[in-house]
C-alpha positions as a printed Julia matrix, in Angstrom:
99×3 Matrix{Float64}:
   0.0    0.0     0.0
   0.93   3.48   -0.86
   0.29   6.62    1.24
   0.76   9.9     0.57
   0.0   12.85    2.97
  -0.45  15.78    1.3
   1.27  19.02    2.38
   0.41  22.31    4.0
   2.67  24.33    1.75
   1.56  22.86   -1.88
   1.3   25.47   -4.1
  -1.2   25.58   -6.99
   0.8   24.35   -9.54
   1.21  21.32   -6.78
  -2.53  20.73   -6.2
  -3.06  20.79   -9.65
  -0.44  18.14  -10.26
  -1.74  16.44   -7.36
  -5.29  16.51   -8.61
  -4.26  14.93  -12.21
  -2.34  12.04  -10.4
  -5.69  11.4    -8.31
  -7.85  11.07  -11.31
  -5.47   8.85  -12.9
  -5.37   6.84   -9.75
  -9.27   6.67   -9.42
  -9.4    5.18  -13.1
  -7.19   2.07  -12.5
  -8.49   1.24   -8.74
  -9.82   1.52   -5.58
  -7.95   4.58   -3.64
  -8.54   5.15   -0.07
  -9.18   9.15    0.73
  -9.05  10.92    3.79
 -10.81  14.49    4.09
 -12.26  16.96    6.48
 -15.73  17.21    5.13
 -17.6   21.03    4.92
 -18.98  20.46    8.87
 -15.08  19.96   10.14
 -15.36  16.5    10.63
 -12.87  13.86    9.27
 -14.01  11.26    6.43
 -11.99   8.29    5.29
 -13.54   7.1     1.71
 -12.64   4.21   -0.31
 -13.61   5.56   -4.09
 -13.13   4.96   -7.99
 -13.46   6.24  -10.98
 -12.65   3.21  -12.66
 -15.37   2.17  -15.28
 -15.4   -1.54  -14.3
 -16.3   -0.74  -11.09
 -18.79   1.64  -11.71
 -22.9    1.25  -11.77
 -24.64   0.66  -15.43
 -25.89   4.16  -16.5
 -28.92   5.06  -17.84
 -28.87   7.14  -20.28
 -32.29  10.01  -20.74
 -32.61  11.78  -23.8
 -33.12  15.81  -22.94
 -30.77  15.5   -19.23
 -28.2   18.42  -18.91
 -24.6   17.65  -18.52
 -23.7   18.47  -15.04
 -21.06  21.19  -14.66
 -17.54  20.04  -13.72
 -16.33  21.69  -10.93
 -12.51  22.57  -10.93
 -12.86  22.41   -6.83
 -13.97  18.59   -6.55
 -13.79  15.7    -7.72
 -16.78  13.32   -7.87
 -16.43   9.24   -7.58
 -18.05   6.74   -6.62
 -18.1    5.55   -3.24
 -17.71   1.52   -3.22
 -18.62   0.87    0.59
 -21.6    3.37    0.08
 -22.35   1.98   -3.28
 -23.38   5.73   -4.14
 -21.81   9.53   -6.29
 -20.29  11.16   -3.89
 -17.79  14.01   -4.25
 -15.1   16.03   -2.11
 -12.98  19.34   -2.25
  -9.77  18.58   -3.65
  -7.79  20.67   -0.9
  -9.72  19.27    1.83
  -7.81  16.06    1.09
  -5.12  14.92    4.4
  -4.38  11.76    2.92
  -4.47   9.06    0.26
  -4.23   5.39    0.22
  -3.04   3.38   -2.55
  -3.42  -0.6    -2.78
  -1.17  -1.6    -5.74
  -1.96  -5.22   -6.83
């Protein structure tokens, strides 16, 4: 396993490093992340974004395309079996299994 605890003193440039390497993460596995949610309070998440993982979509004609925010990141939670999304900087850690 893999950790990484992110730093105080990243820079933007950093985050948005950090924040490519995530997504690429999320598409080839579980990842484990750790985050201080928006009422303080810590959350550890085990998420993907990798399609063989994810639930069968149904696809609606006329539904808008939700805006991407640039702030979070949505995946899909696989002990909640549900979307669920985060702020990016609110991250403290992530875990890594590598097979």
């Amino acid at each position: 396993m893999n950790n990484l605890q992110i730093e105080t003193t990243w820079t933007d440039k950093d985050w948005n490093k950090f924040t490519d390497w995530l997504k690429g993460m999320l598409h080839v596995g579980p990842v484990t992340v750790t985050f201080t949610k928006k009422d303080g309070s810590e959350r550890v998440m085990k998420c993907t974004l990798d399609p063989k993982e994810l639930p069968e979509q149904v696809i609606t004609e006329n539904k808008k395309e939700r805006k991407q925010s640039e702030n979070s990141i949505a995946v899909y939670d696989l002990e909640a079996k549900g979307w669920r999304s985060f702020v990016i900087r609110s991250i403290k850690r992530v875990n890594i299994t590598i097979p």
